[in-house]
DSSP file (Angstrom, degrees, kcal/mol; ACC not computed):
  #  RESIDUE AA STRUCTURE BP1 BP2  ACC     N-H-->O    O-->H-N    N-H-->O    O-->H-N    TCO  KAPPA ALPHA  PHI   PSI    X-CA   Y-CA   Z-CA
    1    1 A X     >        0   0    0      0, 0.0     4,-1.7     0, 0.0     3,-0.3   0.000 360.0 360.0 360.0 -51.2   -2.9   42.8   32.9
    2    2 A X  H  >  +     0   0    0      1,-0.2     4,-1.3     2,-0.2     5,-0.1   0.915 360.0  48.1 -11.5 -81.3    0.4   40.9   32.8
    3    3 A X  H  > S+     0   0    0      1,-0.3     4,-1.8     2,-0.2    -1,-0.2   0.664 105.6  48.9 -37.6 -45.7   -1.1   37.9   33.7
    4    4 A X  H  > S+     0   0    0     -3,-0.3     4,-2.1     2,-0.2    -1,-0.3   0.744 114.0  50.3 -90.7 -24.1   -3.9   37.6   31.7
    5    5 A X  H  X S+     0   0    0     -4,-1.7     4,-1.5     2,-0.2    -2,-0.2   0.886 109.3  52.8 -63.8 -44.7   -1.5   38.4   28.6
    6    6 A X  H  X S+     0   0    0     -4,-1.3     4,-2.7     2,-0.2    -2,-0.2   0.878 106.7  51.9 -74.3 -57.7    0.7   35.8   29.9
    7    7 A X  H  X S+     0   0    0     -4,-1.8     4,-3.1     1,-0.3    -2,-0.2   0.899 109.6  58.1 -61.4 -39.3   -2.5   33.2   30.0
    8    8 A X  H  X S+     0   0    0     -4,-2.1     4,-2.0     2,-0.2    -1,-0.3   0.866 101.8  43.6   0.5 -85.7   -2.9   34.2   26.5
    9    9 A X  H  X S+     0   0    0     -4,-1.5     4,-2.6     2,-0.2    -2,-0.2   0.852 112.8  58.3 -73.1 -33.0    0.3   33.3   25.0
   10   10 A X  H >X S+     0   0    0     -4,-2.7     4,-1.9     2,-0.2     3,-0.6   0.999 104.5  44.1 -61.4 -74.1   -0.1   30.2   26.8
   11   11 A X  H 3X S+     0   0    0     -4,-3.1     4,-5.0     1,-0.2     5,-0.3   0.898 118.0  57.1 -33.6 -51.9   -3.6   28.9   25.3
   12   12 A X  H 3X S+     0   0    0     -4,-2.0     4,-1.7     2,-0.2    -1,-0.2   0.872 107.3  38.6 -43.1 -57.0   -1.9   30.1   22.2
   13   13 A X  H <X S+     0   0    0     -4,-2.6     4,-2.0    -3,-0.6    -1,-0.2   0.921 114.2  53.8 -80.5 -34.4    1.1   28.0   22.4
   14   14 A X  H >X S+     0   0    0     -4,-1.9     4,-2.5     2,-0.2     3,-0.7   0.970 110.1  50.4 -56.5 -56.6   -0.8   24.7   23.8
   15   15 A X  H >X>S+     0   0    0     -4,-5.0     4,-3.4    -5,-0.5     3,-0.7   0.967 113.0  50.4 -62.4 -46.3   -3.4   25.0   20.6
   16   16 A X  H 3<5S+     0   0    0     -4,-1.7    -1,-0.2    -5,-0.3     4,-0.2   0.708 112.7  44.9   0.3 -69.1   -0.3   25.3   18.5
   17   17 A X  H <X5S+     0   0    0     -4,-2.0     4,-0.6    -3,-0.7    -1,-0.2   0.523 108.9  48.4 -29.3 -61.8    0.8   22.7   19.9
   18   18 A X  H <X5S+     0   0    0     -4,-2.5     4,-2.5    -3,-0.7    -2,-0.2   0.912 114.6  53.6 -55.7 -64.6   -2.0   20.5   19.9
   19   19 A X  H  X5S+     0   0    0     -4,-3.4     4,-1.6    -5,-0.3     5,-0.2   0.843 105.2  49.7 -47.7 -41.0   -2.3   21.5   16.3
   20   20 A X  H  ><S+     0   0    0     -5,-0.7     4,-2.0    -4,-0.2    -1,-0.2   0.993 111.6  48.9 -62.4 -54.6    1.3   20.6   15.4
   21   21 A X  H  X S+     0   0    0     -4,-0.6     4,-2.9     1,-0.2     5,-0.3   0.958 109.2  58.5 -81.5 -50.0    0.9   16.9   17.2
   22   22 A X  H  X S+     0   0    0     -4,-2.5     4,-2.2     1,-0.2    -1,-0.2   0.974 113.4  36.8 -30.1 -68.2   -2.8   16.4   15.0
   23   23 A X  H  X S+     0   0    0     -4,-1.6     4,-3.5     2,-0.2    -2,-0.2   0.821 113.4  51.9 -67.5 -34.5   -1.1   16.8   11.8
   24   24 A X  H  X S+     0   0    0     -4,-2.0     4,-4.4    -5,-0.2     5,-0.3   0.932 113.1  48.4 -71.5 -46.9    1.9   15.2   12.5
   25   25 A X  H  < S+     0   0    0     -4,-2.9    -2,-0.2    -5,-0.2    -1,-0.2   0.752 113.7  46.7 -47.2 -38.3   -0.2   12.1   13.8
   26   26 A X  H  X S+     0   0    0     -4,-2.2     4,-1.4    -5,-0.3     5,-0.4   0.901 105.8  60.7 -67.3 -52.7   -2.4   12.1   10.8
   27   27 A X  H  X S+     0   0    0     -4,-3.5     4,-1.3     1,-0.2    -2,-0.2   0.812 106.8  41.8 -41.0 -51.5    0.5   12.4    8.9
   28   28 A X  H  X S+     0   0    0     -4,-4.4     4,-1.4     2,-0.2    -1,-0.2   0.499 108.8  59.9 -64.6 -13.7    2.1    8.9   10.1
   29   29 A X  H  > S+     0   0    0     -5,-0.3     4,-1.8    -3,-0.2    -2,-0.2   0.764 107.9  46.2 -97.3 -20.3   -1.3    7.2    9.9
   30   30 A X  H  X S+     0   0    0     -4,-1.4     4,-1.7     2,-0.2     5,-0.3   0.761 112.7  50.6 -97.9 -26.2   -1.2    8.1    6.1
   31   31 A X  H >X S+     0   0    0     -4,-1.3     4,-2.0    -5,-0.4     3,-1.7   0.985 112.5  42.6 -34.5 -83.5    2.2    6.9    5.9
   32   32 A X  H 3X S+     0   0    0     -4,-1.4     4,-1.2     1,-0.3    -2,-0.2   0.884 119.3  50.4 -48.3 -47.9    1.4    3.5    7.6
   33   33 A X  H 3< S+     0   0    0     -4,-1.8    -1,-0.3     1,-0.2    -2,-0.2   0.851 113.7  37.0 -77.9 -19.2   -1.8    3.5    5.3
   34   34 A X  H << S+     0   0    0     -4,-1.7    21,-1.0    -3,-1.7    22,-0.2   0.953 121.5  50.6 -90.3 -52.5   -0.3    4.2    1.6
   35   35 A X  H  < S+     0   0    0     -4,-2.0    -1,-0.2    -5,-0.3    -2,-0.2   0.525  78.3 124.5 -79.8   6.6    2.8    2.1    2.4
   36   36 A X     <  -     0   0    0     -4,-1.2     2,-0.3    -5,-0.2    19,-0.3   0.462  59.1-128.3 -41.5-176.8    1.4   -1.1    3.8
   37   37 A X        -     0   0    0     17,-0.1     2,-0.3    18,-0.1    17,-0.2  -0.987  25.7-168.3-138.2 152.1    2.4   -4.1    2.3
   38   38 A X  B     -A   53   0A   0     15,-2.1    15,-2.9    -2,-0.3     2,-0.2  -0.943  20.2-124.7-131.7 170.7   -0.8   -7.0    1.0
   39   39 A X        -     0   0    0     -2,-0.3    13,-0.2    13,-0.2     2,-0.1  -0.423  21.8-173.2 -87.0 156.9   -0.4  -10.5    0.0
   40   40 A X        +     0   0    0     -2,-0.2    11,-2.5    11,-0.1     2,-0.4  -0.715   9.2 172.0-151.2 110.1   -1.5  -12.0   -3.2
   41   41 A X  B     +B   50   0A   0      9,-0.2    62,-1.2    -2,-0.1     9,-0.2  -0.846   4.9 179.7-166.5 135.7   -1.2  -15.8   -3.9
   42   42 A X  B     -E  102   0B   0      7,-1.0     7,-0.3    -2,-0.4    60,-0.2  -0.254   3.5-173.2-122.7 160.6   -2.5  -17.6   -6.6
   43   43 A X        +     0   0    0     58,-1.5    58,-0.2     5,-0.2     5,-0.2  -0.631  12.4 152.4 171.6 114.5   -2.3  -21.4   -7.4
   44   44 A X  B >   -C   47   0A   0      3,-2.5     3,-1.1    -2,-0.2    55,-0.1  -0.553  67.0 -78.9-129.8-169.4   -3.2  -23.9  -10.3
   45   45 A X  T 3  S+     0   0    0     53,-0.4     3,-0.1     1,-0.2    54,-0.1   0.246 126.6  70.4 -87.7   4.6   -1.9  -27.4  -11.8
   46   46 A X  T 3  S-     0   0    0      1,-0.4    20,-2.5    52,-0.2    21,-0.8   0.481 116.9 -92.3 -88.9  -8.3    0.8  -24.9  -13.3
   47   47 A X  E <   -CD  44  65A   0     -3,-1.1    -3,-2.5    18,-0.2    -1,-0.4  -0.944  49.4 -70.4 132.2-163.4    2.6  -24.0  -10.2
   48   48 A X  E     - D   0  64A   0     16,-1.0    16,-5.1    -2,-0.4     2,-0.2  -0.986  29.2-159.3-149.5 135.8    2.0  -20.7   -7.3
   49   49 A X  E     - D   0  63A   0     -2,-0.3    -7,-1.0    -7,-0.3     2,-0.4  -0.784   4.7-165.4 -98.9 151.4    2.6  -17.1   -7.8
   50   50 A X  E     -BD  41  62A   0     12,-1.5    12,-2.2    -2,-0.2     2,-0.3  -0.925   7.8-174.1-150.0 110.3    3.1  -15.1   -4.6
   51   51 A X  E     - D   0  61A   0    -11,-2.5     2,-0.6    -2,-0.4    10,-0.2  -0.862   5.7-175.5-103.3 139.5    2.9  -11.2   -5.2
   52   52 A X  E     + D   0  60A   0      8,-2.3     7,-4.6    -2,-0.3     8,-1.3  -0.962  24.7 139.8-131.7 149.3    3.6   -8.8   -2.4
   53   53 A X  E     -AD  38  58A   0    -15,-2.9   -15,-2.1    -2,-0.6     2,-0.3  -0.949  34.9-141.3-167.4-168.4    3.0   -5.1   -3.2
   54   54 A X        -     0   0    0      3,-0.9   -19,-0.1    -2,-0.3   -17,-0.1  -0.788  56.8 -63.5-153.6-161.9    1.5   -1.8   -1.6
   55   55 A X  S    S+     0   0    0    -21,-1.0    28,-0.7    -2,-0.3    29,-0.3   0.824 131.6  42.4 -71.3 -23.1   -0.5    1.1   -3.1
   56   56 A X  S    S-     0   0    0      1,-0.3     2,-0.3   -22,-0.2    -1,-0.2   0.870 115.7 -18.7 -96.9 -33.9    2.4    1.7   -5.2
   57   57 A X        -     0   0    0     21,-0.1    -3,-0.9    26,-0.0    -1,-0.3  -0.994  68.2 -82.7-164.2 163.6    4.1   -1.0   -6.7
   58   58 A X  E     -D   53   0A   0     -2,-0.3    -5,-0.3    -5,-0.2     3,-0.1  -0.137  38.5-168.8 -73.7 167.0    4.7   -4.6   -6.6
   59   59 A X  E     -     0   0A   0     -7,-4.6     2,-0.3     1,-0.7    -6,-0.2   0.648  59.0 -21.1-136.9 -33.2    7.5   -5.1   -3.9
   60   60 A X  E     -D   52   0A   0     -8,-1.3    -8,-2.3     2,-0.0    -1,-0.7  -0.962  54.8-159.4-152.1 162.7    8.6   -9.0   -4.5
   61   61 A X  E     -D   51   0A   0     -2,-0.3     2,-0.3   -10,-0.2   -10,-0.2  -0.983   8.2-162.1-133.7 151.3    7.4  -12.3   -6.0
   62   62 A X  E     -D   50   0A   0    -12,-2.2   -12,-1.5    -2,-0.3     2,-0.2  -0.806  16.8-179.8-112.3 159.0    8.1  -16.0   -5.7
   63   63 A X  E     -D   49   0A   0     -2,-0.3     2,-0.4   -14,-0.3   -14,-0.2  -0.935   4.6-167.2-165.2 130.3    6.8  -18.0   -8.4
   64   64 A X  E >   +D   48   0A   0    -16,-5.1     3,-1.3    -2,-0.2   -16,-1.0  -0.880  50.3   7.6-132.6 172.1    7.2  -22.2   -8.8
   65   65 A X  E 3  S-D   47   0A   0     -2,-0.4   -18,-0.2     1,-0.2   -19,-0.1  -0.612 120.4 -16.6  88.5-150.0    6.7  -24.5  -11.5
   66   66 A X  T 3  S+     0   0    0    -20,-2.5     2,-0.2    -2,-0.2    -1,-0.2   0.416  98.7 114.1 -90.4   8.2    6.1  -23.5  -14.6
   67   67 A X    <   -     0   0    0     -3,-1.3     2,-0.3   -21,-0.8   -19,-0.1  -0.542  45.0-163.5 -85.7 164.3    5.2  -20.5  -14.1
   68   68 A X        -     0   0    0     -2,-0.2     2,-0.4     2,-0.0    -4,-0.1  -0.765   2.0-170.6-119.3 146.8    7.2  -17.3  -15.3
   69   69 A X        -     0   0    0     -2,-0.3     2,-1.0    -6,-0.1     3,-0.1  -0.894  12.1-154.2-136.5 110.2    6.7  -13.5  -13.8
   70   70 A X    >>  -     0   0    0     -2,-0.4     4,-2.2     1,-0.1     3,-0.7  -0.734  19.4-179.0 -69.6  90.8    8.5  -10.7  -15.7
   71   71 A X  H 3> S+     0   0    0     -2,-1.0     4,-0.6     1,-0.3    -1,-0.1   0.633  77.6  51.4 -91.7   3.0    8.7   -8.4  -12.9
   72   72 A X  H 34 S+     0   0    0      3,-0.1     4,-0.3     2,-0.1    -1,-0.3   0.907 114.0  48.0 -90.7 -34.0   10.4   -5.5  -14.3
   73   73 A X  H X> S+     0   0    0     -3,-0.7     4,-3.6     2,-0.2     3,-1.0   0.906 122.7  37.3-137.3 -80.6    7.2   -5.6  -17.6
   74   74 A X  H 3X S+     0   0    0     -4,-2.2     4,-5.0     1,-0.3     5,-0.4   0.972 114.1  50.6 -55.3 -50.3    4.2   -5.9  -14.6
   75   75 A X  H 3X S+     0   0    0     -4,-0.6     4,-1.8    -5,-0.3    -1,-0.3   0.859 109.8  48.4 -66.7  -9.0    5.5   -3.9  -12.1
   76   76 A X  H <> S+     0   0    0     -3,-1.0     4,-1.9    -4,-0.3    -2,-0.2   0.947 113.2  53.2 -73.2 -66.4    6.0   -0.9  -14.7
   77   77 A X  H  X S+     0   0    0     -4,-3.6     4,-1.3     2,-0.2     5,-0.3   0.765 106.8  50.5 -58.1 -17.1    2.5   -1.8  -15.6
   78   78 A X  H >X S+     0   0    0     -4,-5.0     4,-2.3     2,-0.2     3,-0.6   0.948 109.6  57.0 -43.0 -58.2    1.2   -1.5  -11.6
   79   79 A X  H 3< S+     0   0    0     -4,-1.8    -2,-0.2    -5,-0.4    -1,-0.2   0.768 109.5  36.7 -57.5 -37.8    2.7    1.5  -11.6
   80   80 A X  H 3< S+     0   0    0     -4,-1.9    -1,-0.3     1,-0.2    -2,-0.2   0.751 127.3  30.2-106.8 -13.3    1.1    3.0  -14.2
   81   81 A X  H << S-     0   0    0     -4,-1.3     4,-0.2    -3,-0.6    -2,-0.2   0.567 117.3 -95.0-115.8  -4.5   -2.6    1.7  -14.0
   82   82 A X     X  -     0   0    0     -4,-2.3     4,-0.9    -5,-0.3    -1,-0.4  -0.479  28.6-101.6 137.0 150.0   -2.6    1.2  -10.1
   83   83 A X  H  > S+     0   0    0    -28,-0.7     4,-0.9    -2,-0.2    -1,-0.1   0.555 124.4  44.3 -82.2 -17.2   -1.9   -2.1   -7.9
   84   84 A X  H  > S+     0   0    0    -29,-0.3     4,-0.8     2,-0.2    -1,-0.1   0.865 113.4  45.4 -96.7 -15.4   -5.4   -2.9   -7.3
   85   85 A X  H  > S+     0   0    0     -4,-0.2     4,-0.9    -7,-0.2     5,-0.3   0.822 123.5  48.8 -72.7 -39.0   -6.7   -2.1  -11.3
   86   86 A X  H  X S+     0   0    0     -4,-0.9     4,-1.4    -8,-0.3    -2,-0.2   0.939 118.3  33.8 -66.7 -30.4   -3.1   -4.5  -11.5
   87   87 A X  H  X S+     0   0    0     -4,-0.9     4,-1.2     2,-0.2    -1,-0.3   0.694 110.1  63.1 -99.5 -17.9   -4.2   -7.0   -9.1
   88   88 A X  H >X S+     0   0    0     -4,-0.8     4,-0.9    -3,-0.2     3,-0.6   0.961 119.7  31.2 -67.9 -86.7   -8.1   -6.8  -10.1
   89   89 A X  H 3X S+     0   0    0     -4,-0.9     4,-2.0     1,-0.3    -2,-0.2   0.537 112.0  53.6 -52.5 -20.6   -6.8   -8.2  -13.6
   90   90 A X  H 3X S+     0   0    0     -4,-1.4     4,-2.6    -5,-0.3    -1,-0.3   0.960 112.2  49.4 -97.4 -29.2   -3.9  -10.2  -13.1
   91   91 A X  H XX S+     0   0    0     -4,-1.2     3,-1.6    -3,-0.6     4,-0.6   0.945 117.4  48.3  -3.2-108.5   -6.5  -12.3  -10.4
   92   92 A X  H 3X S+     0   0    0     -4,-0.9     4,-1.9     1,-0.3     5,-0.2   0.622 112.5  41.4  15.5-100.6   -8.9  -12.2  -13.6
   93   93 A X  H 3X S+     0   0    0     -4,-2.0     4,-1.3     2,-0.2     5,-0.4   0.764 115.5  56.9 -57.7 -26.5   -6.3  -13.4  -16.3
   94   94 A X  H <X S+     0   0    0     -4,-2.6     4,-3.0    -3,-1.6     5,-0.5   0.978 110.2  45.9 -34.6 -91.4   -5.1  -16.2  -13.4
   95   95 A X  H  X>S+     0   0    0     -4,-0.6     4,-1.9     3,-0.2     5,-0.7   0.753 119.8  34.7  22.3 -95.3   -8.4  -17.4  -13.3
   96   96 A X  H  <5S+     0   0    0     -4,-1.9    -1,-0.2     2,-0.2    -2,-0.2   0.873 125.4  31.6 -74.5 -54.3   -9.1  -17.6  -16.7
   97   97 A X  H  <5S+     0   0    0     -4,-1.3    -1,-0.2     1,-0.2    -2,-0.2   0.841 129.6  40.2 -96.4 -36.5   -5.6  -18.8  -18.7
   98   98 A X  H  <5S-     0   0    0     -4,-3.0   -53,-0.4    -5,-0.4    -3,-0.2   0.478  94.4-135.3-143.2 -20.8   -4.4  -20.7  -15.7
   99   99 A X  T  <5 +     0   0    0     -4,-1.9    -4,-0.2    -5,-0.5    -3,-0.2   0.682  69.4 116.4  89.2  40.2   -7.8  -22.6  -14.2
  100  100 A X      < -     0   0    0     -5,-0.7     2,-0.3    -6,-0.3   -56,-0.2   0.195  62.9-111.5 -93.4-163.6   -6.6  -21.4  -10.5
  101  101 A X        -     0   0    0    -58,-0.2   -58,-1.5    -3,-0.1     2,-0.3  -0.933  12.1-162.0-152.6 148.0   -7.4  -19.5   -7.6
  102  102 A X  B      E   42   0B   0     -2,-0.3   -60,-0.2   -60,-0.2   -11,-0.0  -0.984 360.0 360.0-133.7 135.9   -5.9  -16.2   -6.0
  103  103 A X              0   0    0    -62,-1.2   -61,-0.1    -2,-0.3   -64,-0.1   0.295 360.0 360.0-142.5 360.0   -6.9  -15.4   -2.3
């Protein structure tokens, strides 16, 4: 009876176990995936922008020529509508104001 009590606690403590290591795994894989970092870079007869950002907010830019990037202005506005609704439009208004390309 011991024994089999003993065999118990064991299955017990391995799914536990198992369970703990699942979550924890999952947990780093949604890390790596919300904090990732993407490229963005854009280029017309005005200069190149180069945006680097993640799911949350823009994270640096380089910018040459004549163009200008307010980064404190856009990234407040990332933040607040998303960095891919930010990067869907500012790709868009590139485009259009600036006669470019973003890839």
């Amino acid at each position: 009876m011991e024994e089999k009590k003993s065999n118990i606690k064991l299955i017990i403590k391995v799914s536990v176990g198992t369970v703990l290591a699942v979550l924890v795994a999952l947990g780093i894989v949604k890390y790596l995936i919300d904090n990732s970092t993407k490229k963005l870079y854009c280029k017309s007869s005005y200069g190149t922008i180069t945006l680097v950002y993640n799911k949350k907010e823009i994270i640096s830019y380089e910018v040459t020529d004549k163009l200008t990037f307010n980064y404190e202005v856009q990234n407040q506005l990332a933040k607040e509508i998303g960095t891919e609704s930010y990067i869907n439009q500012f790709i868009t208004a590139f485009v259009t104001d600036f006669n470019g390309y973003c890839k």
